[in-house]
N, C-alpha and C positions, 0 to 999 in steps of 0.2 A: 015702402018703408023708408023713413028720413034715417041720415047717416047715424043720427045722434041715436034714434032706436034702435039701429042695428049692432053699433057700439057697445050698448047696454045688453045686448040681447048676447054679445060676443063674449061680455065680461064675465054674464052669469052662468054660459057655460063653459068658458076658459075656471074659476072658480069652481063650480060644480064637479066637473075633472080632478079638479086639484083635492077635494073632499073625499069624492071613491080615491084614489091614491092613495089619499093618507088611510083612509079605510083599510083598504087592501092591504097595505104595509103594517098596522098593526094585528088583522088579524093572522096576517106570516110570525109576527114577531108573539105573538100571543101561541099560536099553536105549536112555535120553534120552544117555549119556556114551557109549555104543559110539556110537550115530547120529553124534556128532559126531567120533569117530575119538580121541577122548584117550584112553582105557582099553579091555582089555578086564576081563572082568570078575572082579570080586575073588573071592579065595579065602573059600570054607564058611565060615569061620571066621571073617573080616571080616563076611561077610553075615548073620550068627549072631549078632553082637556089635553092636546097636546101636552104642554108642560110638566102637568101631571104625569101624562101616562112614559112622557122622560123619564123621572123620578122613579116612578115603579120599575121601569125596563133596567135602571140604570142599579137598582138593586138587586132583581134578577140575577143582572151577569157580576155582584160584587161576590152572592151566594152563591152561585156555580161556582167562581175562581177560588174561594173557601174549599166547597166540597172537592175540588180536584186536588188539591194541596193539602 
């Protein structure tokens, strides 16, 4: 294998890693907002969309700090 394929090869599972992460991290964050009864859970799409699925988390916890107060 030349360096420059193994490079590649290194990138896309350095990358690949980094996608179950983020994975994993929203389905905690997703299961932490069901457990507390604010949301179910977002649409592919939001969950797909980093930025997005900021957006929706970051209302989540606006509706929690509501319901506590």
């Amino acid at each position: 294998m030349t360096l420059t394929a193994a490079m590649e090869e290194d990138h896309f599972l350095v990358e690949a890693a980094s996608y179950a992460q983020y994975y994993d991290n929203v389905k905690e964050c997703i299961r932490a907002v069901q457990d507390c009864g604010l949301a179910d859970s977002p649409s592919q799409e939001i969950i797909d969309n980093p930025r997005l699925f900021n957006n929706w988390l970051e209302q989540c916890k606006m509706l929690y700090r509501k319901e506590r107060f």
